[in-house]
Steps between C-alpha positions, in 0.01 A plus 500: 500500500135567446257565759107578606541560882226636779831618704695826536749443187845567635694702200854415657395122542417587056835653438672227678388212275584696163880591640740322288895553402406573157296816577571825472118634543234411712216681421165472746159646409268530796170575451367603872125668588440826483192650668336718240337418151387718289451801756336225735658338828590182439513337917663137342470239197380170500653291217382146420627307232441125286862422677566209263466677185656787672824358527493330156432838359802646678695252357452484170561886527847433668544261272420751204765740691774266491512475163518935428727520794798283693334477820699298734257464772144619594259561732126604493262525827161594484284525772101363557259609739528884703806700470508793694611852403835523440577122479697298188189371288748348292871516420685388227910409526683457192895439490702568147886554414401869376254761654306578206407134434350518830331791513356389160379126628384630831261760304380263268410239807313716646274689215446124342376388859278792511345408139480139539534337838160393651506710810238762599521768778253648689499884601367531825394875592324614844117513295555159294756327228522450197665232286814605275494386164843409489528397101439803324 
């Protein structure tokens, strides 16, 4: 499951599609707002994203994953539009037999999302905003 959503993402709703027999680790990254930057208040984010390519992106990095690890099931969810302090910005699920396969695969879904996927964020402070460059 791959998704670009303008809702609340719900983590448990996540962790329920990557359950399987075969499992013995689920491991969930959630990446939520905080409300500082760089010494400055950060009062919410503002993603946008080109959704299409987004989700092509994210799969051919799952895809990528699957072959270094024996993921049984996944699950990314990354949200568009304002997320509020505190609130899931995106959340990745992954389900493997062993724990370190999943900690592994979840890590690298996440840091080649961060370098690749076409999706830009938005700090937005109390005296302006700034765009992220999220591709370093």
């Amino acid at each position: 499951m791959i998704e670009i959503t303008k809702e609340k993402i719900q983590v448990s709703r996540l962790i329920a599609a990557v359950s399987d027999p075969g499992a013995g680790a689920i491991d969930v990254f959630i990446g939520t707002t905080r409300n500082n930057t760089a010494s400055k208040q950060v009062i919410k984010l503002d993603f946008e994203a080109y959704e299409p390519m987004a989700v092509k992106e994210l799969q051919k990095i799952v895809d990528r994953a699957k072959r270094k690890w024996p993921i049984l099931k996944y699950a990314v969810s990354h949200r568009i539009g304002v997320v509020e302090i505190g609130e899931e910005a995106v959340v990745i699920a992954v389900s493997t037999p062993h724990r370190q396969a999943a900690f592994e695969s979840c890590k690298f879904i996440i840091d080649e999302l961060k370098l690749t996927v076409p999706i830009w964020k938005k700090e937005i402070f109390e005296d302006g905003d700034v765009w992220v460059a999220a591709h370093p």
